[in-house]
C-alpha positions, 0 to 999 in steps of 0.5 A: 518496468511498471510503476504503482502509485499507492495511496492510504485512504483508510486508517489502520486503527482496527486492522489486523497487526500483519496489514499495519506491517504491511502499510509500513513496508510499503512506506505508508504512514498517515492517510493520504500518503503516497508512494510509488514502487515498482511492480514486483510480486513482493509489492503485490502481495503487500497491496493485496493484504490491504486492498481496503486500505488503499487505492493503486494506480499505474504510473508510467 
């Protein structure tokens, strides 16, 4: 199964209280964090809520 690297690249000072979930569901924090999760629909839909917040890569 596919890999994501998420990585924040933008604060969550501003952003809608369902994205600040969203990011810490993800396991995100700070900016600059990383994590990496499977490609699943949940996961996908929690990247898409913050899709300015954030930037996804494949990883192998």
């Amino acid at each position: 199964m596919a890999r994501l690297k998420v990585t924040q690249l933008r604060s969550t000072i501003g952003a809608k209280h369902n994205q600040r979930e969203s990011l810490r569901s993800l396991g995100l924090k700070r900016i600059n964090d990383v994590v990496v999760k499977e490609d699943r629909p949940e996961i996908r839909g929690m990247i898409f809520a913050v899709n300015h917040l954030v930037r996804v890569e494949e990883v192998d």
